[in-house]
N, C-alpha and C positions, 0 to 999 in steps of 0.2 A: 286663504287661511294661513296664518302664521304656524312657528313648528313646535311641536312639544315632543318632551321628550317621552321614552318608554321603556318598560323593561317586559321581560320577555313572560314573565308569569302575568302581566297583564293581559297576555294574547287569546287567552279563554282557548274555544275553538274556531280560531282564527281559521285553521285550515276546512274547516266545512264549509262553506262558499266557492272555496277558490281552487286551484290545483295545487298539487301537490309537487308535482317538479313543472319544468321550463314557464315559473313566474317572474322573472328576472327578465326585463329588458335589455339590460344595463349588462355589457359584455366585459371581463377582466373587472368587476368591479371589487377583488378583495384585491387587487394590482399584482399578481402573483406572477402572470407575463410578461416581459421585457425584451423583445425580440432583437431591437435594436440598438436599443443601450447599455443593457447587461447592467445595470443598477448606474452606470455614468448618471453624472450632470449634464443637463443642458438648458442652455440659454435664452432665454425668449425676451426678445427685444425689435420686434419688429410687430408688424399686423397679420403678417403668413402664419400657417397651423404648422408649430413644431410642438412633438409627436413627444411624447416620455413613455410610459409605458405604451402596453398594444391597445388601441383604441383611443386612449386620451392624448389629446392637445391643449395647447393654451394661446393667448395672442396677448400681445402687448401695445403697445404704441414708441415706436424706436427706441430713443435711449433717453427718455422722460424719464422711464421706471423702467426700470430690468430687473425680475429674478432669475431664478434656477427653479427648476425639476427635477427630480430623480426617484427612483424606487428606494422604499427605505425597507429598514426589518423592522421599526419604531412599529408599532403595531399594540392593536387591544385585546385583548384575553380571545379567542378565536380564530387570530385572523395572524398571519405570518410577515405579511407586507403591507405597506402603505404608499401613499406618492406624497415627498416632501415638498414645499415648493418655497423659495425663503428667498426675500429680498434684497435685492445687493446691491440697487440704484433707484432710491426713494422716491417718490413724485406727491409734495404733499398738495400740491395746488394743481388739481386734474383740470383739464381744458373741457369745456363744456358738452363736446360731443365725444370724449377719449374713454376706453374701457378696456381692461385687465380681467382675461376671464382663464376659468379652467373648464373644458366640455369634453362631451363627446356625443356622435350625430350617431340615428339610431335609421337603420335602413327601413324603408316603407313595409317591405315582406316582415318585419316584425313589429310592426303597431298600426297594420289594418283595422285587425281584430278590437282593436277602443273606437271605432269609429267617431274620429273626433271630424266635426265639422258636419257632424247630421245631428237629426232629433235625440237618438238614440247615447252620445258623444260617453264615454264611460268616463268614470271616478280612475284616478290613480292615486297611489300613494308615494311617495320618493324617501328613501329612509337611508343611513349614513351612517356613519362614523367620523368625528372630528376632533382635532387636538392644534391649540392657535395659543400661540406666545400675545394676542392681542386679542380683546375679550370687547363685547359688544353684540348689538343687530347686527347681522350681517345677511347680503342679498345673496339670490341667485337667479334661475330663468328657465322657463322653455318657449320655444316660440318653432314656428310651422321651417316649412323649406325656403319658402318664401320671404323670410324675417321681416314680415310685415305683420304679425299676429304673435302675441308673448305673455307671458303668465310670470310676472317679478313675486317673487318670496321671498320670504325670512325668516332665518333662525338667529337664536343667541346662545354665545358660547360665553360662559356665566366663570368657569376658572380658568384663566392660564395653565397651558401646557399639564394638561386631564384629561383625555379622550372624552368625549361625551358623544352622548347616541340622539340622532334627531330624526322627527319624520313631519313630513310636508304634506298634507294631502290636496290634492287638486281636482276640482270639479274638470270632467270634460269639459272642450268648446263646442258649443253646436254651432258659431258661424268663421269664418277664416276658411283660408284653402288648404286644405292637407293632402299629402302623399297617400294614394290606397295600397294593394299591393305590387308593389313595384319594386327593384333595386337603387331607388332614390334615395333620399332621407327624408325619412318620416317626422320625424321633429328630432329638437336640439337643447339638451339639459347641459346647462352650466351653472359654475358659482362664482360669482364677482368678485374680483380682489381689488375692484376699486372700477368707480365708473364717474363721469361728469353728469353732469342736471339733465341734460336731454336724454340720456343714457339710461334714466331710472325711471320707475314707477311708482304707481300703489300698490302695494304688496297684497296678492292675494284676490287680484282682479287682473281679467284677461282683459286686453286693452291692444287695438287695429296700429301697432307700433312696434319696432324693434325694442325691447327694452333689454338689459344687459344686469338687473337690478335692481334693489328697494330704496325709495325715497327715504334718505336718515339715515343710510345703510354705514357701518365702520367700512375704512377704505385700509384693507391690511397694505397695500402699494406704496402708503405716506408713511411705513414706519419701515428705516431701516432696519435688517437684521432679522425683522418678524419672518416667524416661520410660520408653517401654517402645512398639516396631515389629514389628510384624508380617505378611506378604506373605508371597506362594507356597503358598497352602493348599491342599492335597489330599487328597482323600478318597476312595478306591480299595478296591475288592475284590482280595482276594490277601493274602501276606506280605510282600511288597517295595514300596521305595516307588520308582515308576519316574519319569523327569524330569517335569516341572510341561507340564500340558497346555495351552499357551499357544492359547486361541481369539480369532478376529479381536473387535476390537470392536463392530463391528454383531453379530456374535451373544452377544458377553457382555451387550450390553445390550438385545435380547429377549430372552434370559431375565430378567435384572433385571426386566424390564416386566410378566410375566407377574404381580408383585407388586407394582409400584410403576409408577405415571405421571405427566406431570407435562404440561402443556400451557402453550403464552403463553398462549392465549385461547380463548375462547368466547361468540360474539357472537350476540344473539338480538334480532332485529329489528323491533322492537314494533307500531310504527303504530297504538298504540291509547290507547283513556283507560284511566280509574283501573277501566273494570268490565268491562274484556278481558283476556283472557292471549294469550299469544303463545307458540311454541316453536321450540326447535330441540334435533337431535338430531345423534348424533356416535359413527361407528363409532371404536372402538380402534385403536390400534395394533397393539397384540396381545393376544390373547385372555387376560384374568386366571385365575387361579386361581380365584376364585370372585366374584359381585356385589361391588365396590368400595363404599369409602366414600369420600366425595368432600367436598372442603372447597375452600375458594373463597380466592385474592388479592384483590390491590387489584380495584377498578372504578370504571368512567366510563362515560360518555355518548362517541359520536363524535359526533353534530350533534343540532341543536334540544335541546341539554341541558336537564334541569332539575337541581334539587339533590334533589332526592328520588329515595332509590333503591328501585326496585322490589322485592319479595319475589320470592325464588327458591325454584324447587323443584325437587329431581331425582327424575324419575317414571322407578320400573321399573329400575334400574340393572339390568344383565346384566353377565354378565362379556366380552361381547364387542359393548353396544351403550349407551348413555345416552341419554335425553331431559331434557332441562333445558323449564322451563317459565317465565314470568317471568308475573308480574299487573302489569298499567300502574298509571301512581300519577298520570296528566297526560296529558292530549290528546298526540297528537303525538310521543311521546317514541319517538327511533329509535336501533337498536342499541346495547345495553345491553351491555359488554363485562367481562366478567373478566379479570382478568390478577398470576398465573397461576391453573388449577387442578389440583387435588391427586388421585391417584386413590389408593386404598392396598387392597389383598385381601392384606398380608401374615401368613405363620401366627403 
């Protein structure tokens, strides 16, 4: 089904069917958390998932096409942020299997319950907010873990740089493989900013193929400069798309964390020479999705400094505990500090 738009006095009693809180799949979708970049730009210019706000990434194809990401405050009547994403290295003749997308992967423990890939496979709805310097059809996608199974859609954004509200409604699949409850990823919602021929579909048909896309779809990638916002994402069981489930920010940002963490410091208090180690250890905040992978900021010394920095090790990660270990490099050398460090268990 292609998307139409709606406005909220249409919704009747929308909520008598459905729940009334945790209908939202779709984690940071008003984009209010930024763990990482703190509203910065970043660049996507390769095929690797770089990360803009908490949960969303995007991927490119090298340096064909390269935008920017970032957190904006551009925003529609409700909502405070958005994520910008704007063109800085055009690509108006895509290679036939190349794609520009923006997603985010939704963990199996949260969309068991649609049971897609049986008899029973449930209706969802996907609803949004959008505002594009370039106007047209435009695609977007979900497809299983396996990106062998996809569902290519489209909507049309009808004014230039106007927020407009769109909703997508998607039959379950009863055949394809999907994630049940697990810490996997359960499927994968994105929107095209430009794909090749192999890359696209028919819109509004599940079809045994990675698609990225809608056949006909505007490719915003082939226009310099085009900027293109997006906020208000939701992701619901049912056919209706019911108001944006606005949660406080201390719980938008434990869930973020369950995938992403970020810490000032981690200080590990040596008192020893070059053929000791020392350690320290450090509950979560909140419990990851699965063992993190940990990457380390600046560091220094707080007293008795030397210039020589110790070797670090993180022993055992868990997904709800860490021990750092440090080996001394000098008599004496006392807390040895990080600043910051990176946790990441994203799907």
């Amino acid at each position: 089904m292609t998307s139409k738009a709606f406005g909220l006095a249409q919704l009747g009693n929308a909520f008598a069917d459905g729940a009334l809180s945790n209908r939202n799949k779709i984690i940071n979708g008003a984009m209010t958390i930024d763990q990482r970049n703190a509203g910065a730009a970043v660049t996507v210019n390769s095929t690797a998932q770089t990360f803009s706000v908490d949960r969303w990434w995007a991927s490119g194809q090298s340096t064909d096409g390269v935008f920017t990401m970032q957190q904006s405050s551009t925003a529609p009547s409700g909502f405070s942020n958005s994520t910008l994403i704007t063109v800085t290295t055009a690509d108006a003749s895509i290679g036939t299997t190349q794609r520009y997308y923006f997603a985010q992967r939704i963990e199996g423990f949260n969309t068991a319950d649609l049971g897609w890939g049986t008899a029973s496979a449930s209706t969802v709805t996907l609803s949004f907010w959008v505002r594009s310097s370039v106007t047209g059809a435009f695609g977007g996608f979900v497809y299983n873990s396996d990106a062998d199974y996809s569902y290519p859609f489209s909507y049309t954004i009808s004014s230039a740089n106007t927020w407009e509200q769109k909703a997508v409604t998607i039959a379950g699949p009863t055949a394809g493989t999907w994630v049940g409850a697990t810490n996997g990823m359960g499927l994968q919602v994105g929107w095209s900013l430009g794909a090749g021929t192999d890359r696209l579909g028919t819109a509004g048909a599940w079809t045994a193929a990675q698609k990225f896309g809608a056949t006909g779809q505007t490719n915003l990638i082939a226009t310099l400069n085009a900027t293109f916002y997006i906020t208000g994402v939701q992701l619901e069981a049912g056919d209706t798309a019911t108001p944006f489930e606005h949660r406080s920010y201390g719980a938008e940002l434990a869930l973020c964390q369950r995938y992403y963490q970020t810490y000032s410091y981690v200080g590990v208090d040596t008192y020893v020479g070059a053929d000791k180690d020392a350690s320290s250890s450090m509950w979560l905040t909140v419990q990851m999705r699965t063992a993190p992978t940990v990457t380390y900021g600046a560091h220094g010394f707080r007293s008795n400094t030397t210039a020589t920095t110790p070797s670090t090790t993180t022993i055992g990660p868990t997904n709800n505990y860490i021990l750092f270990q440090v080996t001394g490099t000098s008599a004496n050398t006392r807390t040895f500090l990080y600043n910051p460090v990176y946790l990441s268990a994203e799907l």
